[in-house]
KOLBAVO-627266 format. One record per residue (C-alpha): residue number from 1; residue in one letter; x, y, z. Coordinates in nm, 2 decimals. Example, Ala and Ser with C-alpha at 12.3 -4.5 7.8 and 13.67 -1.06 7.14 Angstrom:
1,A,1.23,-0.45,0.78
2,S,1.37,-0.11,0.71
//
This chain:
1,X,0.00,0.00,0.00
2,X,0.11,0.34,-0.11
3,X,0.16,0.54,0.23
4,X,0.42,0.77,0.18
5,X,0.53,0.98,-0.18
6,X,0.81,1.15,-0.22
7,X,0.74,1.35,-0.63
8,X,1.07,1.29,-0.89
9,X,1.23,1.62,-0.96
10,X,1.15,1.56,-1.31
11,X,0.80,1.63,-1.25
12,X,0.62,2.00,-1.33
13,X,0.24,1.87,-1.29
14,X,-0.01,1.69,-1.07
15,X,-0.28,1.66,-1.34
16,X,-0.70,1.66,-1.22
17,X,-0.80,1.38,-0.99
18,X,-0.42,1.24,-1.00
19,X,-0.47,1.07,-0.63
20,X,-0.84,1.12,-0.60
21,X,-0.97,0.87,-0.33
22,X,-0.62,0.76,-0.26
23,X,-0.69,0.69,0.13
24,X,-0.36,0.50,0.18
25,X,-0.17,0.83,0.10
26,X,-0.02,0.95,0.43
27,X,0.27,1.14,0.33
28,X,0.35,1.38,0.07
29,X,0.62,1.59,-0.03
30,X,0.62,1.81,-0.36
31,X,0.91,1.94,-0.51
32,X,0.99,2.28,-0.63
33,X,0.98,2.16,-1.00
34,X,0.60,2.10,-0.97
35,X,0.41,2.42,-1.08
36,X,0.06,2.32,-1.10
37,X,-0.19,2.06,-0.95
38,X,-0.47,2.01,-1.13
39,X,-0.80,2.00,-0.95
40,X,-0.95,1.76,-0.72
41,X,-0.61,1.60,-0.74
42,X,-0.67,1.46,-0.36
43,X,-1.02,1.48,-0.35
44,X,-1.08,1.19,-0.07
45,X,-0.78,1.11,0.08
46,X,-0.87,1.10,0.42
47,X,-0.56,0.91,0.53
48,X,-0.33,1.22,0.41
49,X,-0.21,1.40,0.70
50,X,0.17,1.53,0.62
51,X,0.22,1.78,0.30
52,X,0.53,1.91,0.21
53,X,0.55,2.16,-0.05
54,X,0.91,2.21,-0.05
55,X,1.11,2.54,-0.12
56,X,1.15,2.74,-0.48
57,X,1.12,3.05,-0.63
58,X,0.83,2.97,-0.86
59,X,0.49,3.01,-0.78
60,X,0.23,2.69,-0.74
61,X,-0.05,2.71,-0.86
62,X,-0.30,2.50,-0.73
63,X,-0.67,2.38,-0.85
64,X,-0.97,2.35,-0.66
65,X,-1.14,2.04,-0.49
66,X,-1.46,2.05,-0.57
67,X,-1.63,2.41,-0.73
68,X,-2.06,2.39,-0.88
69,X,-2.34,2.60,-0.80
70,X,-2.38,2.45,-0.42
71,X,-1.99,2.62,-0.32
72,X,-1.67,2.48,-0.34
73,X,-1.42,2.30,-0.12
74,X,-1.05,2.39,-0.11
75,X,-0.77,2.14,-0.30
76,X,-0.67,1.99,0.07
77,X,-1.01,2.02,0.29
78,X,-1.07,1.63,0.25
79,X,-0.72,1.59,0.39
80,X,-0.68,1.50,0.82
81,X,-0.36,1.71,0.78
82,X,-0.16,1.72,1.12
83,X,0.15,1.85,0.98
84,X,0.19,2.10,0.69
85,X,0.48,2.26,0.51
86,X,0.45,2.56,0.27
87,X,0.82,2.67,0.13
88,X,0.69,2.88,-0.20
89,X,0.43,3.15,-0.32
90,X,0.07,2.99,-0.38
91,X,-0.18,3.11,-0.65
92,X,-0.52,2.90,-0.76
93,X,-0.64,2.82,-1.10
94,X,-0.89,3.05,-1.28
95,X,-1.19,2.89,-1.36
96,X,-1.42,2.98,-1.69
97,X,-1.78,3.03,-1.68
98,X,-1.95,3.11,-1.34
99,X,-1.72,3.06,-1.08
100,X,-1.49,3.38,-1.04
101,X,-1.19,3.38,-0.76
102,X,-1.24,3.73,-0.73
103,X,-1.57,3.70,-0.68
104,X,-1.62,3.43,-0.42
105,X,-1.27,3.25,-0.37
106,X,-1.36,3.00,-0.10
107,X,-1.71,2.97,-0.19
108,X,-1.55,2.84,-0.51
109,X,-1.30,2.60,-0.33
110,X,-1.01,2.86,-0.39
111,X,-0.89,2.84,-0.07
112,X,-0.60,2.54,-0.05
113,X,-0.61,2.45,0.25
114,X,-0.96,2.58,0.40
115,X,-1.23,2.42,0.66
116,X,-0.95,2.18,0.79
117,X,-1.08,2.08,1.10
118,X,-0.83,1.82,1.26
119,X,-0.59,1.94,1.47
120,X,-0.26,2.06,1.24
121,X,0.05,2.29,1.23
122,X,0.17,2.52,0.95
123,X,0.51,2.61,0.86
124,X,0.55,2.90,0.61
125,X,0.93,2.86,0.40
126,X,1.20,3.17,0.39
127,X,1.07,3.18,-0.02
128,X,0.70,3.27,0.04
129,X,0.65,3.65,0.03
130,X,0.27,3.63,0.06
131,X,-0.01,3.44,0.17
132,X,-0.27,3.41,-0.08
133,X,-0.63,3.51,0.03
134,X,-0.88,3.23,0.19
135,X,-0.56,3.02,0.26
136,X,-0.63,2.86,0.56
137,X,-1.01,3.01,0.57
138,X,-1.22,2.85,0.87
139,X,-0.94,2.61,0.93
140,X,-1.08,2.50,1.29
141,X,-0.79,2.24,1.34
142,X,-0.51,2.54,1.25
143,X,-0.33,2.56,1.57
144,X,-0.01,2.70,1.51
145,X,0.19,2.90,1.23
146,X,0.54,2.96,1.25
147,X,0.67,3.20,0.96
148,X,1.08,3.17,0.89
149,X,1.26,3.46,1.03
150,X,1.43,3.45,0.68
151,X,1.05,3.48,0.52
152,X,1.01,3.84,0.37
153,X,0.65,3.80,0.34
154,X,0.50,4.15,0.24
155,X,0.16,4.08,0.21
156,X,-0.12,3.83,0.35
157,X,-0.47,3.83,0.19
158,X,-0.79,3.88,0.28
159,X,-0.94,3.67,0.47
160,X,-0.60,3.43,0.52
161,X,-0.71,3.30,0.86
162,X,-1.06,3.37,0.85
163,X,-1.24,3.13,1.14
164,X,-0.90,2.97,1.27
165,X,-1.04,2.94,1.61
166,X,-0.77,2.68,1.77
167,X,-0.49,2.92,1.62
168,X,-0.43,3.12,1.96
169,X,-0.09,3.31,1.82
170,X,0.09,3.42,1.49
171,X,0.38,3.58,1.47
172,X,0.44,3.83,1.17
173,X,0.76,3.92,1.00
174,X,0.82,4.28,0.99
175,X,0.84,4.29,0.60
176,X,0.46,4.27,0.64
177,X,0.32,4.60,0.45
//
């Protein structure tokens, strides 16, 4: 059984539904070479609790779990995450048709890692210089978030830790603007 995944270097995607319902998956870790994960790419894997999106320079842009009419979920929020890893900038997929980030981002499933609600900690890389909007949006389970003293983070979006009730401190760089 496939429990822990370590991505080749060689890899730049993570197509749509690439481990959908893979509930073995514990462990992942994501290189810097990856720059995109397609949507609902771990829609169902309950048994994933470690993610490791390790260091670089370009941005990953990441789909959505689940987006129609009835709202969205984000590209994690099926996940039990207890340990989480974020070393590089974060942007999401724009959808076609009726579902607008800008609009509604988490209603739409924009937001990676939102409604989270077992217990997990967060660890923001030196490389990231922003936290996307909705990021960790009524993550109940967010309990802690320790930024790099190295990160230069300038700017965190709206709504970034909208509804983290466990989170009970966060420490920003001064770079913030």
């Amino acid at each position: 059984a496939l429990t822990v995944l370590t991505i080749p270097s060689m890899v730049t995607t993570i197509g749509d539904g690439a481990f959908s319902s893979c509930k073995v998956l514990a462990s992942i870790t994501i290189p810097a070479s990856v720059t995109s994960i397609g949507n609902g790419a771990f829609n169902g894997c309950t048994g994933l609790k470690t993610v490791r999106l390790e260091d670089g320079t370009a941005t990953l842009k990441l789909g959505c779990n689940t987006y129609n009419s009835s709202g969205g979920k984000g590209l994690f929020a099926d996940c039990k995450l207890t340990s989480l890893y974020v070393g590089r900038n974060i942007s999401y997929t724009v959808l076609t048709g009726n579902y607008s980030y800008s609009d509604r981002p988490s209603y739409y499933g924009y937001s990676a890692f939102a409604n989270i609600t077992t217990s997990f900690d967060a660890e923001i890389g030196a490389k990231v210089t922003s936290i996307p909007m909705y990021m960790f949006d009524c993550c109940t389970g967010l309990t802690s978030v320790v930024i790099n003293d190295a990160a230069a983070i300038t700017s965190i979006g709206e709504s970034a830790f909208r509804k983290c009730t466990s989170l009970t401190a966060l420490t920003l760089p001064s770079t913030v603007e």
